[in-house]
N, C-alpha and C positions, 0 to 999 in steps of 0.2 A: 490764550485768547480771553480767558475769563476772570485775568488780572485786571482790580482797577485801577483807577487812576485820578488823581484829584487835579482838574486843568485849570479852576476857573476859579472868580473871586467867594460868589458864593457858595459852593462846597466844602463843607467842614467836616466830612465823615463820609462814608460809604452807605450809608442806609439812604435808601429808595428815594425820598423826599427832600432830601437834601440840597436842592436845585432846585424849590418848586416855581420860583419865577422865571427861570431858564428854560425851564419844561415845559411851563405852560403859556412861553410865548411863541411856543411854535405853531399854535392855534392859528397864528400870523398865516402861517402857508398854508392852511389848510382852509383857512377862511376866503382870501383871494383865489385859491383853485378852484372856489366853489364859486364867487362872483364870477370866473371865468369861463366855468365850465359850459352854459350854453353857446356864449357868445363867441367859443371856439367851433361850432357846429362848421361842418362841413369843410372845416383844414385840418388836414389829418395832422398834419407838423403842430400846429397849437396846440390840439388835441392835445398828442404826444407831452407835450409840454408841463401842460395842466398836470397831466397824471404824474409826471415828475416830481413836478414841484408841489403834489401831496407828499410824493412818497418824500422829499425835503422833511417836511415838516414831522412827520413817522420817522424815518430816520434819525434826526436831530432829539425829538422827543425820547426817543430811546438811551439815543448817547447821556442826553442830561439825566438822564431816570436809573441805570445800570451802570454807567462808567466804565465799561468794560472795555476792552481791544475791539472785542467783536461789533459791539454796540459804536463803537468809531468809524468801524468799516460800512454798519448800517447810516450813518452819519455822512460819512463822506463822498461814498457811491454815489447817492444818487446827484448830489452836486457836482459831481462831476459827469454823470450823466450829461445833467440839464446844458453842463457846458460844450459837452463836443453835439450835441443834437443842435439847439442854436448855433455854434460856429459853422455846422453842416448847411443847417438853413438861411445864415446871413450869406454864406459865401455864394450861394445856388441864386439865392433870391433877389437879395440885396442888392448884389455887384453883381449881378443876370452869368455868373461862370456856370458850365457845364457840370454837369453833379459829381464828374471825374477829380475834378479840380476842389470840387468843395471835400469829397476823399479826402483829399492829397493836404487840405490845411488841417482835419481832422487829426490824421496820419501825425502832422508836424505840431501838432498844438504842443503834446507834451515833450519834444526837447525845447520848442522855445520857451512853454515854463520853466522848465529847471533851468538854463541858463539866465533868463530875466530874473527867478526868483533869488538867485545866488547872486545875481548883481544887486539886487535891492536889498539885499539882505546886508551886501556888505557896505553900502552904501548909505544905509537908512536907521542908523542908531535906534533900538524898539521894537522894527517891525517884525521880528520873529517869524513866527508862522501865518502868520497874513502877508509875507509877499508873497506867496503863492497866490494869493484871491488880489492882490494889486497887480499882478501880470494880466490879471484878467483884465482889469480895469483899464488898463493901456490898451489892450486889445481890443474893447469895444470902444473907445476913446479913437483908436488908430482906424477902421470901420466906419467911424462917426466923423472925424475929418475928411477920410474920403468921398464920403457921399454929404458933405458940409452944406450945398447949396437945394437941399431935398429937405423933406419934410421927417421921412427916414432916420438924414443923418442927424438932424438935429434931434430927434426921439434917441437914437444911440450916444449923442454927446450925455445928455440926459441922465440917461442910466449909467452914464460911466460915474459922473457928479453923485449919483444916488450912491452907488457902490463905494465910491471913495468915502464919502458922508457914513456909512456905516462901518465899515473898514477903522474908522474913526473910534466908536463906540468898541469895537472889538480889541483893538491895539491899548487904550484904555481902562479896560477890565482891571486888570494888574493895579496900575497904579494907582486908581480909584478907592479903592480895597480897603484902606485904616481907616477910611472916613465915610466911605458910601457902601456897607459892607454885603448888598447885594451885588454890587458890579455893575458895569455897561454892558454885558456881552446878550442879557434880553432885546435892547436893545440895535443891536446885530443883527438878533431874529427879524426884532418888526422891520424894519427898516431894510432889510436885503429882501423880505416876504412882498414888500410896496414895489421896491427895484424890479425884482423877476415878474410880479404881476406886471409892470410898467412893459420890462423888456417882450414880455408876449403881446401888449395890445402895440406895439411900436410895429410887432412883423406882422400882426391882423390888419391894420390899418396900411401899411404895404403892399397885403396878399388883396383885401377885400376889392378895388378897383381892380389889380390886371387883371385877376378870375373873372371878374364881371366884363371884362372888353374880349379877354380871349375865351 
């Protein structure tokens, strides 16, 4: 676990600092959890969110700063957290199913990534380890068509376009590298740190009205 690992354009060595614009654009998520933090008051799901998507930005900051396995897993978690907790509360809230049911896509999110991820993979010359994070983006995309003629779905069409737009910057890293020798993948940070903030006021502005009639 405490191998490391050089994943990214600007990383040229193992020592600490070696990432410092990687590192320190994760400021990105910790800065919108903090714009978000009151105006999540009283939905405990946003809440939830918010503190997520600090712990995103801690995580991710770590991965760039150590490079380690473990420092990956601190990286990755909570992104994945952030994702089966929204998918819990799109499906409950969004699409009004029983919490049984929102379970039950939870439950299924992770084989229909692996299989979406292995088709676009084999599919998408480049994308590497970002089809995993473009499975997502179909899936709020796929959420965002359904509820198309709502204010909702059009906030999720939204954030899928954000996500892809970033996803963008990330898949780019690499081949940027001889000429831009910091990389796109800061980038990624900001840009997916704006997305997730978006994707929490998308399900506040959802919650805020039916709490207020029921």
């Amino acid at each position: 676990m405490g191998a490391q690992i050089i994943a990214y354009c600007e990383r040229t060595d193992f020592t600490f600092w070696s990432e410092p614009v990687n590192a320190l654009s994760n400021l990105a998520f910790l800065i919108v959890a903090g714009i978000l933090w009151r105006a999540t008051a009283g939905v405990a799901l946003a809440r939830a969110m918010v503190v997520v998507l600090a712990a995103i930005g801690v995580g991710s900051l770590l991965w760039h700063s150590f490079a380690t396995r473990w420092a990956g897993l601190a990286d990755v978690l909570p992104i994945m957290g952030f994702i089966l907790l929204y998918l819990f509360a799109a499906t409950r809230d969004f699409l009004r199913l029983h919490a049984l049911w929102a379970v039950l896509a939870v439950v299924l999110f992770l084989p229909y990534a692996a299989v979406v991820t292995w088709g676009l993979s084999e599919l998408v010359p480049g994308l590497g380890g970002s089809a995993a994070y473009a499975s997502v983006a179909l899936l709020i995309a796929a959420y965002g068509l359904w509820l198309r003629d709502s204010q909702t779905g059009r906030g999720l069409l939204l954030g899928a376009g954000m996500l892809a737009v970033s996803l963008g910057f990330r898949v780019a890293d690499e081949a940027v590298c001889a000429v831009f020798p910091i990389g796109t993948h800061f980038l990624w940070h900001i840009v997916n740190a704006l997305m997730l903030g978006w994707m929490i006021r998308v399900y506040l502005r959802h919650e805020r009205p039916r709490r207020a009639q029921g």
